[in-house]
C-alpha positions, 0 to 999 in steps of 0.5 A: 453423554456428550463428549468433552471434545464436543464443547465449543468454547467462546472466545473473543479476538484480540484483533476485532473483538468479534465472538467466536467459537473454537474446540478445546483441542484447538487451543493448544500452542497459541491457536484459538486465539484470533477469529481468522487469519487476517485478525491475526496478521492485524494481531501478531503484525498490526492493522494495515495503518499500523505498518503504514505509520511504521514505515514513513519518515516525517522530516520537520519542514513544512513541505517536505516529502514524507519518505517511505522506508519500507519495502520498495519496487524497482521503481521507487515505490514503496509497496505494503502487503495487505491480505496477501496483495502488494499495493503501492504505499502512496495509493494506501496514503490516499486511500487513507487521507480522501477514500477509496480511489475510483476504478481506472483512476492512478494516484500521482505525485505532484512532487515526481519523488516515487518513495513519498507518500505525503498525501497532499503531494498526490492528485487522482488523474486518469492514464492520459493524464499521467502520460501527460504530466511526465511528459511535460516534466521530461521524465517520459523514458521515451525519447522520440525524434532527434533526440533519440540517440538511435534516430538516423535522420534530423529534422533537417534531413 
C-alpha cells in the first residue's frame, strides 16, 4: 500500500507553462504553484520587461529621452534587479533593443543624461572609448593642469 503523502501531483507553472511535479503537502497556503523561484518572481512581479516598461516615462516628442522612473544609483542611473543581480536599466534597454552586449563593452549615452533609457540614445564602445568621449563633452570629474583649483603652478610658471 502506498501512501497518500507519496503521490506527486502534476502541475503547470503560470509563469512558463512548464510541468512540474509537487507532493500534495506542499500545496497549502499558495505553494505548488510556480516550478521555481524565478517563475515566481516573473509570476507575483512580472518578467523583467514587464518591470522595465513599468518604469519608463515616454514623452511625445520624437526625440526626446525616455526617462526612467524606477529605482536609481547615485549616479543617475536606474537600476533593475534580475535574479537577485542589480543591472543598469540602460544595458537592459540595449539588451532588449540590439541583443547581448559582448564581454569588455559599456553601453553610453549619446544624449549624457544617466536616467535615459531610449535605446537609440545608447552606443557600445569600449573603456577608452568611454573616457574619451566624457572627456571631449567636459563631463570628466578630473581636472588636470591650471584648471584644477588645487594646482600651484600655471603654465606660465
Amino acid at each position: 500500500m502506498t501512501h497518500p503523502q507519496s503521490t506527486k501531483l502534476e502541475r503547470t507553472c503560470p509563469a512558463c507553462g512548464g510541468v512540474f511535479f509537487v507532493f500534495p503537502s506542499n500545496t497549502t497556503n499558495g505553494r505548488g504553484v510556480y516550478c521555481s523561484k524565478a517563475c515566481y518572481r516573473d509570476g507575483r512581479y512580472g518578467t523583467p520587461e514587464q518591470r522595465f516598461r513599468a518604469n519608463v516615462v515616454v514623452p511625445p516628442h520624437e526625440d526626446a529621452c525616455w526617462l526612467w522612473t524606477g529605482h536609481a544609483d547615485a549616479d543617475g542611473y536606474g537600476l533593475v534587479r534580475i535574479n537577485g543581480r542589480a543591472i543598469r536599466a540602460h544595458r537592459l534597454a540595449w539588451e532588449m533593443a540590439n541583443g547581448p552586449i559582448p564581454p569588455g563593452m559599456h553601453c553610453l549615452h549619446r544624449c549624457d543624461t544617466p536616467p535615459c533609457v531610449r535605446p537609440d540614445h545608447l552606443w557600445l564602445g569600449t573603456n577608452a572609448e568611454n573616457t574619451a568621449d566624457k572627456i571631449a563633452k567636459g563631463r570628466d570629474r578630473y581636472v588636470y593642469g591650471a584648471d584644477n583649483p588645487a594646482t600651484k603652478l600655471t603654465a606660465a610658471d
